[in-house]
mmCIF file as gemmi writes it, N, C-alpha and C atoms, coordinates in Angstrom:
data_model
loop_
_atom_site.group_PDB
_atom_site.id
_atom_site.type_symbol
_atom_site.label_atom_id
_atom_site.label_alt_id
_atom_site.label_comp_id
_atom_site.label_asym_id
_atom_site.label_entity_id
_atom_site.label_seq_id
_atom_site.pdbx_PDB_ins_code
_atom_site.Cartn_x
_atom_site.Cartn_y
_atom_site.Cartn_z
_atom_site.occupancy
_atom_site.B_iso_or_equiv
_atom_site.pdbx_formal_charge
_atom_site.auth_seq_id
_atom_site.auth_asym_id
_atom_site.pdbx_PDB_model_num
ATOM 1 N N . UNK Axp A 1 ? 27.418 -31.648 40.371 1 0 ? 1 A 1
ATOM 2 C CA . UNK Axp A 1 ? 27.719 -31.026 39.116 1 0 ? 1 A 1
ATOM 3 C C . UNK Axp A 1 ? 26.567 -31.151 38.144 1 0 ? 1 A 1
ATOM 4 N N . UNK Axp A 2 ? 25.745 -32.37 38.564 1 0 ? 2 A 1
ATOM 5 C CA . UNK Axp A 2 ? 24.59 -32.518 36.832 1 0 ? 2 A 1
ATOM 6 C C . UNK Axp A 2 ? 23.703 -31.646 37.301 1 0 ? 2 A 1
ATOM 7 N N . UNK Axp A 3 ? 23.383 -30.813 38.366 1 0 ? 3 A 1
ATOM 8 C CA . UNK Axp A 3 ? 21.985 -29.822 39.301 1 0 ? 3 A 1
ATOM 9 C C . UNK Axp A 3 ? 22.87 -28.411 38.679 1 0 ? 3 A 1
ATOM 10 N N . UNK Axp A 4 ? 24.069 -28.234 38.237 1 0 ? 4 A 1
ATOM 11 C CA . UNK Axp A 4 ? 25.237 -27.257 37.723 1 0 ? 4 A 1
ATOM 12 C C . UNK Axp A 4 ? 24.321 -26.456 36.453 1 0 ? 4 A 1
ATOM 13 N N . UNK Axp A 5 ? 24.568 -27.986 35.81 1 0 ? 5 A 1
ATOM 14 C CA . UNK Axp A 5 ? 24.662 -28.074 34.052 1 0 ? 5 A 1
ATOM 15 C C . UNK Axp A 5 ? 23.418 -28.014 34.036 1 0 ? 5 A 1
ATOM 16 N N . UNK Axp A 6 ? 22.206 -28.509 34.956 1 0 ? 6 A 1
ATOM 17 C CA . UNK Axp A 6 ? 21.035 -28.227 34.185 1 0 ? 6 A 1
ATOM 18 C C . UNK Axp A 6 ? 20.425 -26.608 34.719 1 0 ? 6 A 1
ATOM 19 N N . UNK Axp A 7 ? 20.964 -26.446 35.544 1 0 ? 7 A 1
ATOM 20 C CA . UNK Axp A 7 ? 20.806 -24.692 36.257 1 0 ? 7 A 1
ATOM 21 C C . UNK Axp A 7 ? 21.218 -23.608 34.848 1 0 ? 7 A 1
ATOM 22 N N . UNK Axp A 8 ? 22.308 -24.16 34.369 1 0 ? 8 A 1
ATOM 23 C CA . UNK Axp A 8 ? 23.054 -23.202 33.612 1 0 ? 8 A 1
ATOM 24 C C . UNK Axp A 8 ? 22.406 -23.936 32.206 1 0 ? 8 A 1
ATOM 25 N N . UNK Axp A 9 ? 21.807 -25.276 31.17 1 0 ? 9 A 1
ATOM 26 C CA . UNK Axp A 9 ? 21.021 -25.216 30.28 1 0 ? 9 A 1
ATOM 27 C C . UNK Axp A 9 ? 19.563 -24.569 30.99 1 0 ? 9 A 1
ATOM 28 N N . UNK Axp A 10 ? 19.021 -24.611 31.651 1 0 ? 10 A 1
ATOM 29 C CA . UNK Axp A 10 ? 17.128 -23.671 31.772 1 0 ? 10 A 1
ATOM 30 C C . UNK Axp A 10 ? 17.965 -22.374 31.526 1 0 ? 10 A 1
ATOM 31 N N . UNK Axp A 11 ? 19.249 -21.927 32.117 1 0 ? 11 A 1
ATOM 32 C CA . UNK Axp A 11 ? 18.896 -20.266 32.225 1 0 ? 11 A 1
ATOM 33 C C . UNK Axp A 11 ? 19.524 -19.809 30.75 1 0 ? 11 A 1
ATOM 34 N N . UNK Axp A 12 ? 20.718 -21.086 29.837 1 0 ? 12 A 1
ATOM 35 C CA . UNK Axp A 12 ? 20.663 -20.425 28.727 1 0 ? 12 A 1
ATOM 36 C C . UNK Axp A 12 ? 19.312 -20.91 27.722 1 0 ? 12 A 1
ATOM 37 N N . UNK Axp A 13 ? 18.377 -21.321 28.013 1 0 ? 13 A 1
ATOM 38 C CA . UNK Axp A 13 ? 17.168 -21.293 27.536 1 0 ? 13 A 1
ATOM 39 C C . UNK Axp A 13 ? 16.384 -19.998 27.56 1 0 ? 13 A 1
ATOM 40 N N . UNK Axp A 14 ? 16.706 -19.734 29.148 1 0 ? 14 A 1
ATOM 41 C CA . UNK Axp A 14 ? 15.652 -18.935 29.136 1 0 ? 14 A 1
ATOM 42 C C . UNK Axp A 14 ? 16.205 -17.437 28.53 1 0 ? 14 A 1
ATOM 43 N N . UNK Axp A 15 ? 17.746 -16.93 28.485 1 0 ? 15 A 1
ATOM 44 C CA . UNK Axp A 15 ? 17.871 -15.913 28.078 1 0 ? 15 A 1
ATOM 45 C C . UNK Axp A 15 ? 17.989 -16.061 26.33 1 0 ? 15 A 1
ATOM 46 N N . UNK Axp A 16 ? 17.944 -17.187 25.887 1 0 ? 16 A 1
ATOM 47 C CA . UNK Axp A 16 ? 18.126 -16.983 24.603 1 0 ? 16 A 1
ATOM 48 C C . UNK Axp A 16 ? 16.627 -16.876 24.105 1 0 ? 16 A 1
ATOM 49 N N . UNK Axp A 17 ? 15.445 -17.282 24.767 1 0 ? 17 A 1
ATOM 50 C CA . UNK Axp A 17 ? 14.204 -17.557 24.435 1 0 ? 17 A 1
ATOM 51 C C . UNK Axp A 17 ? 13.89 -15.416 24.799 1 0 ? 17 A 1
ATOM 52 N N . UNK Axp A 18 ? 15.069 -15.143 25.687 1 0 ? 18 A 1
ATOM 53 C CA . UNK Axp A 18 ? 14.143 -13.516 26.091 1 0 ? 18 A 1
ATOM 54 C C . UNK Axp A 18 ? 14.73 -13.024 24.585 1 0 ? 18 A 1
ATOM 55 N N . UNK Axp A 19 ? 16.134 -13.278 24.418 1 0 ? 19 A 1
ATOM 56 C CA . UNK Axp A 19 ? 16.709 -12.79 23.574 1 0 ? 19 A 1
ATOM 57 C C . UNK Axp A 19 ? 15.821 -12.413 22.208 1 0 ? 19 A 1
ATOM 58 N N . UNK Axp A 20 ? 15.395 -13.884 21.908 1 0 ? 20 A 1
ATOM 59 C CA . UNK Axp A 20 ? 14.347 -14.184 20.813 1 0 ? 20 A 1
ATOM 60 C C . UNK Axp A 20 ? 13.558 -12.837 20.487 1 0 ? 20 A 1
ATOM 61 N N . UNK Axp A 21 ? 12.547 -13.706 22.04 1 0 ? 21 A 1
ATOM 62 C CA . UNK Axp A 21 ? 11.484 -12.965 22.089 1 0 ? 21 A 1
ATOM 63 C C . UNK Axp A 21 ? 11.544 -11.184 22.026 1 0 ? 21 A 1
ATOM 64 N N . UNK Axp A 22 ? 12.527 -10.564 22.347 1 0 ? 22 A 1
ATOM 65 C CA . UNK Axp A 22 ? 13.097 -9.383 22.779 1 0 ? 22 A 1
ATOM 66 C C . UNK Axp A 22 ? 13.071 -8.914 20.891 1 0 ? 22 A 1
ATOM 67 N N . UNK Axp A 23 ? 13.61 -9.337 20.397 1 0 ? 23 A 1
ATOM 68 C CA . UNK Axp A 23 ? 14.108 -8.881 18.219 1 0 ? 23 A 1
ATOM 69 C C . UNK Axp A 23 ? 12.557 -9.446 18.007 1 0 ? 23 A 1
ATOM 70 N N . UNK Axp A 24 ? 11.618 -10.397 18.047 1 0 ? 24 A 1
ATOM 71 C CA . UNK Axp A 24 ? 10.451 -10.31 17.222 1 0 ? 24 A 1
ATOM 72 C C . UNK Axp A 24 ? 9.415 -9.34 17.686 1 0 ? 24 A 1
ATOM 73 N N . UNK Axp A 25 ? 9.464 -8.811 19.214 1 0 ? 25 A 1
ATOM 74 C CA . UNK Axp A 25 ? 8.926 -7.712 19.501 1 0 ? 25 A 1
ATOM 75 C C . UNK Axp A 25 ? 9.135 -6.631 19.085 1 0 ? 25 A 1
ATOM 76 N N . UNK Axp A 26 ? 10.695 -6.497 18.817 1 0 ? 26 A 1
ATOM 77 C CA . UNK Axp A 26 ? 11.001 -5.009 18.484 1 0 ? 26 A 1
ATOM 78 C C . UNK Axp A 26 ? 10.543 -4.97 16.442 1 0 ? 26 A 1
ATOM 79 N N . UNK Axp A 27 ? 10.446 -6.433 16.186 1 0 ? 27 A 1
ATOM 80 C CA . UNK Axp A 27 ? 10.206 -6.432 14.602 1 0 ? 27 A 1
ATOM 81 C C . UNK Axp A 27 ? 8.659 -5.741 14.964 1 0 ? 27 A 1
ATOM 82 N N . UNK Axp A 28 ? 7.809 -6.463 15.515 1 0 ? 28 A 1
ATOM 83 C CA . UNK Axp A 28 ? 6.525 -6.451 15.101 1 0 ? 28 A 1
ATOM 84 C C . UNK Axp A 28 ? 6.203 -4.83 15.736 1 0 ? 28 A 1
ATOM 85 N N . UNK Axp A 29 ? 6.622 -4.261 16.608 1 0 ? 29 A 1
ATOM 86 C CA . UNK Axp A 29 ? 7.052 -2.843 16.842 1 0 ? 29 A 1
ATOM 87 C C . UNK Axp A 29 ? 7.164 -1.706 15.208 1 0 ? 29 A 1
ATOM 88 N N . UNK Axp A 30 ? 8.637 -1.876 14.945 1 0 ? 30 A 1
ATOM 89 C CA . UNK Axp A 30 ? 9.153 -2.065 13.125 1 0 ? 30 A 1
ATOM 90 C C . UNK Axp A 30 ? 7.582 -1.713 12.758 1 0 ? 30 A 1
ATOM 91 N N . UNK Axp A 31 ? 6.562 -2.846 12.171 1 0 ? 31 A 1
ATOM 92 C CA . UNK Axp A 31 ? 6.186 -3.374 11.746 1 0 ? 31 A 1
ATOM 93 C C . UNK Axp A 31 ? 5.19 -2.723 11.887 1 0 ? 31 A 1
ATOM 94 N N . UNK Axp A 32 ? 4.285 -2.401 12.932 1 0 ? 32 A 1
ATOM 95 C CA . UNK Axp A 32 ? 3.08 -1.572 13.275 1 0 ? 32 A 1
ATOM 96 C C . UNK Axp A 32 ? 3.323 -0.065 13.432 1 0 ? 32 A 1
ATOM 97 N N . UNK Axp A 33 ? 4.798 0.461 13.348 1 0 ? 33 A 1
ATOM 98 C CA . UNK Axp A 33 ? 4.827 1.893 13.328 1 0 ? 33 A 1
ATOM 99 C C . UNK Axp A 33 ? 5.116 1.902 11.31 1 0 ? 33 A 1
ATOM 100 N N . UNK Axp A 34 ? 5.408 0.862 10.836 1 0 ? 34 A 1
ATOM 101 C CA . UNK Axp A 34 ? 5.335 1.11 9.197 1 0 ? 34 A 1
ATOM 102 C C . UNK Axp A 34 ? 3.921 1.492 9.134 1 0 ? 34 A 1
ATOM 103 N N . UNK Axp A 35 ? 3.163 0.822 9.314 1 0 ? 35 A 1
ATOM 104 C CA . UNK Axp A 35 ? 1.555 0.502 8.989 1 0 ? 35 A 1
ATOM 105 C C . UNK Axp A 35 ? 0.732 2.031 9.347 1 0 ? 35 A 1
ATOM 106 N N . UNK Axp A 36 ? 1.579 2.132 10.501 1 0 ? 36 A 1
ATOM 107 C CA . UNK Axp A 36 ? 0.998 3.594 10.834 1 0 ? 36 A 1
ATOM 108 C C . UNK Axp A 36 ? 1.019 4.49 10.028 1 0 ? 36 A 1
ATOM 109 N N . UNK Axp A 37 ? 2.207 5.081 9.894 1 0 ? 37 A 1
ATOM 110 C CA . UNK Axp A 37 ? 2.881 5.93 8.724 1 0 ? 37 A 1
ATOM 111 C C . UNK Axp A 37 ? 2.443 5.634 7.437 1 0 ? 37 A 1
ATOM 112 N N . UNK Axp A 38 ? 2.144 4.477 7.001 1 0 ? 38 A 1
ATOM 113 C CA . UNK Axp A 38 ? 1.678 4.412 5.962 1 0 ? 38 A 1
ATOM 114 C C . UNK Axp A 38 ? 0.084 4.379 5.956 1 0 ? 38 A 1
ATOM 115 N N . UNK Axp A 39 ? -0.719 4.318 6.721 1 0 ? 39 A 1
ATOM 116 C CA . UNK Axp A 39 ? -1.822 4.645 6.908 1 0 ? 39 A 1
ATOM 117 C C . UNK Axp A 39 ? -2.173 6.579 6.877 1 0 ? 39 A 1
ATOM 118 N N . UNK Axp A 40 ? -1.351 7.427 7.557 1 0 ? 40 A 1
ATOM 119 C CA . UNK Axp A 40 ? -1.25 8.762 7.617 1 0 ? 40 A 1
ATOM 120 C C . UNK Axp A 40 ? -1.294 9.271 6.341 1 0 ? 40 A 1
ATOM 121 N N . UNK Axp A 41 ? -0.598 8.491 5.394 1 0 ? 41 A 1
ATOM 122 C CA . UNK Axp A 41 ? -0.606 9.474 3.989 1 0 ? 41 A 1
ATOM 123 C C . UNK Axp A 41 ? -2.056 9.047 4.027 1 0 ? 41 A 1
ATOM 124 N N . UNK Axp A 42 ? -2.258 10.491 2.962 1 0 ? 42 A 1
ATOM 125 C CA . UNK Axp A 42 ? -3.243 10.208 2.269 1 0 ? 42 A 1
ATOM 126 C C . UNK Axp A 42 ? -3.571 9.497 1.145 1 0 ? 42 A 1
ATOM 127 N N . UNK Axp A 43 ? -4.792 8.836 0.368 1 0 ? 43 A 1
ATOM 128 C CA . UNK Axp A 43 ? -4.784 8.313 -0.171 1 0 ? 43 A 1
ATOM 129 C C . UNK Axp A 43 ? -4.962 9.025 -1.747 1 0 ? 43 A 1
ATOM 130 N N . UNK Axp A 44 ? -4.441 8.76 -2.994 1 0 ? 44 A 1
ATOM 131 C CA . UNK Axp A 44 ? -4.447 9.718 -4.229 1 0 ? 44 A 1
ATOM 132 C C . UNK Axp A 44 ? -5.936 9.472 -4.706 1 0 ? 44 A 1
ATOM 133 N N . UNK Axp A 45 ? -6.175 10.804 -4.883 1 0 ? 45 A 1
ATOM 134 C CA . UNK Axp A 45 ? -7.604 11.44 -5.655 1 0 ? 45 A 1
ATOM 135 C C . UNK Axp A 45 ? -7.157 10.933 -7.012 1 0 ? 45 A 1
ATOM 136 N N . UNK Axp A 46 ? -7.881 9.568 -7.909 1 0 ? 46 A 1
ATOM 137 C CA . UNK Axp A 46 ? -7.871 9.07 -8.561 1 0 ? 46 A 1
ATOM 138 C C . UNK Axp A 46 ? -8.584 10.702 -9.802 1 0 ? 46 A 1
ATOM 139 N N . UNK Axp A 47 ? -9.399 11.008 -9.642 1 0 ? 47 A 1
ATOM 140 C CA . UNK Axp A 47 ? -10.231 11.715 -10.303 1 0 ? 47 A 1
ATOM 141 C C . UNK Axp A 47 ? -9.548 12.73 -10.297 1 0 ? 47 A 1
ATOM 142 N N . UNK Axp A 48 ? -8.78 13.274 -9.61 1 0 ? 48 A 1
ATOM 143 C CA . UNK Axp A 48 ? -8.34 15.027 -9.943 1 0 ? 48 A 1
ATOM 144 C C . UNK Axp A 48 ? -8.154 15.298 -10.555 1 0 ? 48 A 1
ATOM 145 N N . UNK Axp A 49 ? -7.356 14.719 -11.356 1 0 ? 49 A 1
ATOM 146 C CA . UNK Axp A 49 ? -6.623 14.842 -12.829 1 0 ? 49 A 1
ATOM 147 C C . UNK Axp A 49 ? -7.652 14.753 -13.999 1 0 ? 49 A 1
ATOM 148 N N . UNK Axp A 50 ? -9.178 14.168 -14.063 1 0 ? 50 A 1
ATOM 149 C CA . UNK Axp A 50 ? -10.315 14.318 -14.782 1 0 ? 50 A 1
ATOM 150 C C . UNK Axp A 50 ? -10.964 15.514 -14.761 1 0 ? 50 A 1
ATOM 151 N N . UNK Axp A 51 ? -10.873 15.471 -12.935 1 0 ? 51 A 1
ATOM 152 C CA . UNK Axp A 51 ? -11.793 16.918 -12.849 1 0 ? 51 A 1
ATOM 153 C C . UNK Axp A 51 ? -11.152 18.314 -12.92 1 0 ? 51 A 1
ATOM 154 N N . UNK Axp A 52 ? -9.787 18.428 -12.9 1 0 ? 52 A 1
ATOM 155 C CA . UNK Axp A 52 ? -9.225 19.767 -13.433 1 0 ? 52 A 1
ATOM 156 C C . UNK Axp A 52 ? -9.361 19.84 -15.075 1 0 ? 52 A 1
ATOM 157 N N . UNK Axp A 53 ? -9.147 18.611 -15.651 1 0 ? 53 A 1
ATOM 158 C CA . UNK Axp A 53 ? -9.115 18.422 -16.796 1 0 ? 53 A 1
ATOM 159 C C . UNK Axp A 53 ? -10.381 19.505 -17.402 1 0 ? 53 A 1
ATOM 160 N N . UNK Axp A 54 ? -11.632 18.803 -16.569 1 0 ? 54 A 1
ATOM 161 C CA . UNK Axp A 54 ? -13.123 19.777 -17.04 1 0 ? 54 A 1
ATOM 162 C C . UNK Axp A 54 ? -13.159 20.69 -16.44 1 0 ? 54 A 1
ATOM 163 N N . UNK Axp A 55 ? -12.111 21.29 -15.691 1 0 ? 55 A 1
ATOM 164 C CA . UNK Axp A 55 ? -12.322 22.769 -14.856 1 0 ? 55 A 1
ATOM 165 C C . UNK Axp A 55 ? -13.363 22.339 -13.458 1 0 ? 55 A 1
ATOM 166 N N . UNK Axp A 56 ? -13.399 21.084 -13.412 1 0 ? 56 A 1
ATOM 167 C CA . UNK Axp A 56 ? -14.363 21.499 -12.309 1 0 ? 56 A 1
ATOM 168 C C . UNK Axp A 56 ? -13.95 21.279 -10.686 1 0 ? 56 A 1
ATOM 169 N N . UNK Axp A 57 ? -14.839 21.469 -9.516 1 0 ? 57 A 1
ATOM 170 C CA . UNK Axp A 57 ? -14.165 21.841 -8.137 1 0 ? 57 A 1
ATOM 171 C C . UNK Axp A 57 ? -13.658 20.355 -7.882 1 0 ? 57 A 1
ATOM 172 N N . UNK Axp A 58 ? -12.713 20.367 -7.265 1 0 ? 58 A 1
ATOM 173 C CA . UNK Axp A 58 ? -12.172 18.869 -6.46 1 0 ? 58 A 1
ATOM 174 C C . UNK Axp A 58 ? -12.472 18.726 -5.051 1 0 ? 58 A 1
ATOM 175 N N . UNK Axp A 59 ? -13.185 19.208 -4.724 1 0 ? 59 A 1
ATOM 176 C CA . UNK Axp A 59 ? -13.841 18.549 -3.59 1 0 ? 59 A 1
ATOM 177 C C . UNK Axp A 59 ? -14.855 18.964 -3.419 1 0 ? 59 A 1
ATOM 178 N N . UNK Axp A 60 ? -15.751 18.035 -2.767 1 0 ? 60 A 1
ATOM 179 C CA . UNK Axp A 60 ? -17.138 18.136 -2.523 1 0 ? 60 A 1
ATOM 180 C C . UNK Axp A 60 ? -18.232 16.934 -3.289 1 0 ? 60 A 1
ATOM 181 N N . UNK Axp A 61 ? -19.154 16.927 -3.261 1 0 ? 61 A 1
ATOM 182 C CA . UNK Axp A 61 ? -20.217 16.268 -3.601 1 0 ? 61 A 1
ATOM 183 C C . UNK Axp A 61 ? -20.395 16.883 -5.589 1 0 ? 61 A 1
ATOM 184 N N . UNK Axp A 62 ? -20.217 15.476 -6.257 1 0 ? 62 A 1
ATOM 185 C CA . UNK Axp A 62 ? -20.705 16.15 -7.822 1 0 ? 62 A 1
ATOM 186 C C . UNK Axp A 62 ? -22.206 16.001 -7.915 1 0 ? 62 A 1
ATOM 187 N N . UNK Axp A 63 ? -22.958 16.419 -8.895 1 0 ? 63 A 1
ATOM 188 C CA . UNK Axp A 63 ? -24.503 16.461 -9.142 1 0 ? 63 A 1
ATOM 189 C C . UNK Axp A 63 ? -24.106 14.909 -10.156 1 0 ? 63 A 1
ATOM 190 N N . UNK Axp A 64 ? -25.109 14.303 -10.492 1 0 ? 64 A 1
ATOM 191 C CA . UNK Axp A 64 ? -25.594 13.529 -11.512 1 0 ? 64 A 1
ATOM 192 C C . UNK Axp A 64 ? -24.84 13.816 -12.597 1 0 ? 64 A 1
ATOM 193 N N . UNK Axp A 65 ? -25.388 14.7 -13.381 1 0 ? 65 A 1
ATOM 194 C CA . UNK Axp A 65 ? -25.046 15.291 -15.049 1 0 ? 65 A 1
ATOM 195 C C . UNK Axp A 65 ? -23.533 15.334 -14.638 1 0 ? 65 A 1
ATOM 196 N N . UNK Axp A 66 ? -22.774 15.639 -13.898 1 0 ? 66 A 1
ATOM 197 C CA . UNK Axp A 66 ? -21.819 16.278 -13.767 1 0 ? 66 A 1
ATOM 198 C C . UNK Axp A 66 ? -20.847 14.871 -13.564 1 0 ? 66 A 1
ATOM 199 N N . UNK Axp A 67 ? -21.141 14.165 -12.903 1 0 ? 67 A 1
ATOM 200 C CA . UNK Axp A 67 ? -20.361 12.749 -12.483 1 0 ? 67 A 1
ATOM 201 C C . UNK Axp A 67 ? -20.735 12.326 -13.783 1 0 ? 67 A 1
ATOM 202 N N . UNK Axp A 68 ? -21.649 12.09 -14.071 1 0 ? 68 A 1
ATOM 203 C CA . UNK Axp A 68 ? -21.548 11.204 -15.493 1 0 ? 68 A 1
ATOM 204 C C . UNK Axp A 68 ? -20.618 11.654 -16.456 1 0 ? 68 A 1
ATOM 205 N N . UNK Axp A 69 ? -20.087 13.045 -16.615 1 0 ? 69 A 1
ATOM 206 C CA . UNK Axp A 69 ? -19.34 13.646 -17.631 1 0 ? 69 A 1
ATOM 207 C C . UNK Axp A 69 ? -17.59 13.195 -17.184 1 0 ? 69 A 1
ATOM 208 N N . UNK Axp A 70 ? -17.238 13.269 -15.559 1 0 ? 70 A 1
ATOM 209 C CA . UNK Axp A 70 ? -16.571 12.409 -14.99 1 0 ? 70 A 1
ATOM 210 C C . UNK Axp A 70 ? -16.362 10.922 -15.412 1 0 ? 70 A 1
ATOM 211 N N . UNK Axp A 71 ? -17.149 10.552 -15.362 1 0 ? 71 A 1
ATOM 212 C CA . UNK Axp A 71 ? -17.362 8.745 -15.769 1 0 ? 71 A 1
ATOM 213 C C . UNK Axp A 71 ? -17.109 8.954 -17.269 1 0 ? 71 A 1
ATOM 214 N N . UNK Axp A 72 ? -17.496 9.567 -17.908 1 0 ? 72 A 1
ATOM 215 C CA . UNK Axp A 72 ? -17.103 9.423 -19.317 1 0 ? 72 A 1
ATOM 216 C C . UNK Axp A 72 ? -15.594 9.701 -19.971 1 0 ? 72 A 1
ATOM 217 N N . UNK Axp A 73 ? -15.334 10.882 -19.134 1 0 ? 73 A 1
ATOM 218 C CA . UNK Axp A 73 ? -14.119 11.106 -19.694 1 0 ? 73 A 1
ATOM 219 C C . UNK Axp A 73 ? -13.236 9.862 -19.071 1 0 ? 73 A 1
ATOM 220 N N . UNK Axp A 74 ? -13.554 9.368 -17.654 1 0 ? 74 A 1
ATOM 221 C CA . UNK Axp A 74 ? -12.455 8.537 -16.963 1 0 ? 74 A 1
ATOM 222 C C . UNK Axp A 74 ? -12.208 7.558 -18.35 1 0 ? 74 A 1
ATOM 223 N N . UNK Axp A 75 ? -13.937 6.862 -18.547 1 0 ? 75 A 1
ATOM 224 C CA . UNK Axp A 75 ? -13.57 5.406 -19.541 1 0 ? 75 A 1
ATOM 225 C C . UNK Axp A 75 ? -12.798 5.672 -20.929 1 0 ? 75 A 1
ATOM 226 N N . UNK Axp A 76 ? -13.327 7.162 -20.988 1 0 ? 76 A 1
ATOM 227 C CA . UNK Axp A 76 ? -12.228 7.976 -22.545 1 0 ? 76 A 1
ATOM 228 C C . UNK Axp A 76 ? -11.026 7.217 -22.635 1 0 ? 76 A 1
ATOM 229 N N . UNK Axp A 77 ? -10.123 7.621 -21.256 1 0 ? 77 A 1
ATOM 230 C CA . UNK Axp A 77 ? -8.951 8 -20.676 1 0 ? 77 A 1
ATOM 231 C C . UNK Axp A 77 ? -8.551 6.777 -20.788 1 0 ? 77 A 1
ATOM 232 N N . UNK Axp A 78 ? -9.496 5.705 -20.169 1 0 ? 78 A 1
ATOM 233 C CA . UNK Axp A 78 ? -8.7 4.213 -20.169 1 0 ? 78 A 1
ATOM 234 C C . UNK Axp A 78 ? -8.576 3.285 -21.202 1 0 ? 78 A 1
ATOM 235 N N . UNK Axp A 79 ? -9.609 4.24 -22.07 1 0 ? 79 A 1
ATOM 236 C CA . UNK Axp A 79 ? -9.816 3.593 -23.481 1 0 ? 79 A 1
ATOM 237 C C . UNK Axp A 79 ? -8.954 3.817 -24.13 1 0 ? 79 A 1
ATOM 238 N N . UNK Axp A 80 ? -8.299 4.639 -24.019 1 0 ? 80 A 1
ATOM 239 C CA . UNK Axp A 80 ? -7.42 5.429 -25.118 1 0 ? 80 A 1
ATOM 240 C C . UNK Axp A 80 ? -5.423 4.954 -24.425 1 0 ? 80 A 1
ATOM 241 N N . UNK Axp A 81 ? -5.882 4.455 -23.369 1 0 ? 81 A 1
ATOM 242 C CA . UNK Axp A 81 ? -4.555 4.301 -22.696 1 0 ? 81 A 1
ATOM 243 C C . UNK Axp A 81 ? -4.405 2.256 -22.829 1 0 ? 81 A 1
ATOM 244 N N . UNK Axp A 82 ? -5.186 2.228 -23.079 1 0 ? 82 A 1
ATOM 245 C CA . UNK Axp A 82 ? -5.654 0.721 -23.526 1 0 ? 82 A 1
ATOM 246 C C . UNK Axp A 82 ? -5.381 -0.011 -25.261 1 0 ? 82 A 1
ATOM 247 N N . UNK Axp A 83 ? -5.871 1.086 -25.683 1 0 ? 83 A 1
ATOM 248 C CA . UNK Axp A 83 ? -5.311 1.206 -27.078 1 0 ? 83 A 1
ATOM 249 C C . UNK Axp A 83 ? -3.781 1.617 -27.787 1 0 ? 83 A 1
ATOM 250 N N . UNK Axp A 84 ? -3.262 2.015 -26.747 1 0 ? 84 A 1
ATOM 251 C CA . UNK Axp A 84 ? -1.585 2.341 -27.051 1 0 ? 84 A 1
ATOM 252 C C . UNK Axp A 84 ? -1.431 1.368 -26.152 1 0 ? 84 A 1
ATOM 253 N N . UNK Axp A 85 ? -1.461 0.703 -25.322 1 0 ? 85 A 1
ATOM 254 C CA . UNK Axp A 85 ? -0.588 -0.752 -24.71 1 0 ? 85 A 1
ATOM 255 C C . UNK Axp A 85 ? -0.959 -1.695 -25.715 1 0 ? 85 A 1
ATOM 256 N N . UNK Axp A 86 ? -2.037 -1.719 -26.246 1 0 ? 86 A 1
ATOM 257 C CA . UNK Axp A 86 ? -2.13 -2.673 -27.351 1 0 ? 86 A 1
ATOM 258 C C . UNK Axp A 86 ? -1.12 -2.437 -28.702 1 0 ? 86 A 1
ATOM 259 N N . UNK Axp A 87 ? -1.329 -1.528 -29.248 1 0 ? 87 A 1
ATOM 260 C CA . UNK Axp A 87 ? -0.296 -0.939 -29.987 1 0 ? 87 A 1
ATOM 261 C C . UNK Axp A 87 ? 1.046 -1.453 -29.78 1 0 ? 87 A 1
ATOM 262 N N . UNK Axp A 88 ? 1.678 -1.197 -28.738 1 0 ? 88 A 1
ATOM 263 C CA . UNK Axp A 88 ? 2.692 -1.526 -28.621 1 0 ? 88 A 1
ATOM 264 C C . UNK Axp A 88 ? 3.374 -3.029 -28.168 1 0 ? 88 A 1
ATOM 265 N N . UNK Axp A 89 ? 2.105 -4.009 -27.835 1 0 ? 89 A 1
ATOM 266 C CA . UNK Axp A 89 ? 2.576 -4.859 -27.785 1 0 ? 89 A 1
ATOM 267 C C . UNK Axp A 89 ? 2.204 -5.301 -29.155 1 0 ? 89 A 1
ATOM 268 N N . UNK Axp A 90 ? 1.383 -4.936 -29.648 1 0 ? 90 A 1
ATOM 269 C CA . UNK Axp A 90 ? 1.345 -6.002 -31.494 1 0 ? 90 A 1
ATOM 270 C C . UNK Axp A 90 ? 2.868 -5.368 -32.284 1 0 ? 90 A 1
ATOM 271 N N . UNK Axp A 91 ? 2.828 -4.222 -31.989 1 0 ? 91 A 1
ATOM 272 C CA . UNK Axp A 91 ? 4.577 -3.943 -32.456 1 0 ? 91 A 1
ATOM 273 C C . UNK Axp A 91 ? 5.393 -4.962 -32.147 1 0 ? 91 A 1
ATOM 274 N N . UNK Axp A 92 ? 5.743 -5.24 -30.919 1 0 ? 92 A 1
ATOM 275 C CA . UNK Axp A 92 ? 6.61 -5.784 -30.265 1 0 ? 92 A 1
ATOM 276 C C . UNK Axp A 92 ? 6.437 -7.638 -31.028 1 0 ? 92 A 1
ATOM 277 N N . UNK Axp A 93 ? 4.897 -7.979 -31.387 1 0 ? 93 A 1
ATOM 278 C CA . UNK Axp A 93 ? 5.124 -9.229 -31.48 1 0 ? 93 A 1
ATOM 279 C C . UNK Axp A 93 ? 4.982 -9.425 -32.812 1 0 ? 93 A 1
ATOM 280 N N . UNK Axp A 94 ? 5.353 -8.18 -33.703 1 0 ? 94 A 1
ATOM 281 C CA . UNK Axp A 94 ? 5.456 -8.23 -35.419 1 0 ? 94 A 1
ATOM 282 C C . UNK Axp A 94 ? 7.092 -8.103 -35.796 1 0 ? 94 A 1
């Protein structure tokens, strides 16, 4: 009977260890088809919204003069979006 009990503890070892192993495979499965899919989107054109702003093309290579007018308006944009979060928190702490 004790050659029984240890036949039947290895094999519920071993199916609870497949069991295991069986759900962290199918997680890490889960897990690498998220990554995928989320790799497929694309990533957002930070600038589009600058460069329609100036009428100009959204894709392709900008010249010099032309990126710099880009760069300026961006720091405009953050300047000015920087200055109303401030705003509103000195409200908040008056």
């Amino acid at each position: 009977m004790h050659g029984g009990e240890l036949n039947n503890e290895v094999f519920t070892k071993i199916l609870e260890r497949s069991v295991y192993m069986k759900a962290r495979d199918k997680m890490k499965l889960g897990k690498k088809k998220d990554e995928a899919e989320a790799g497929k989107k694309e990533a957002p054109d930070f600038l589009y919204p600058i460069l329609k702003k100036l009428s100009l093309q959204t894709s392709g290579v900008l010249d010099e003069g032309v990126a710099i007018k880009v760069k300026m308006e961006a720091l405009k944009s953050l300047k000015e979006r920087l200055l109303t979060r401030a705003e509103i928190i000195q409200r908040r702490l008056e």
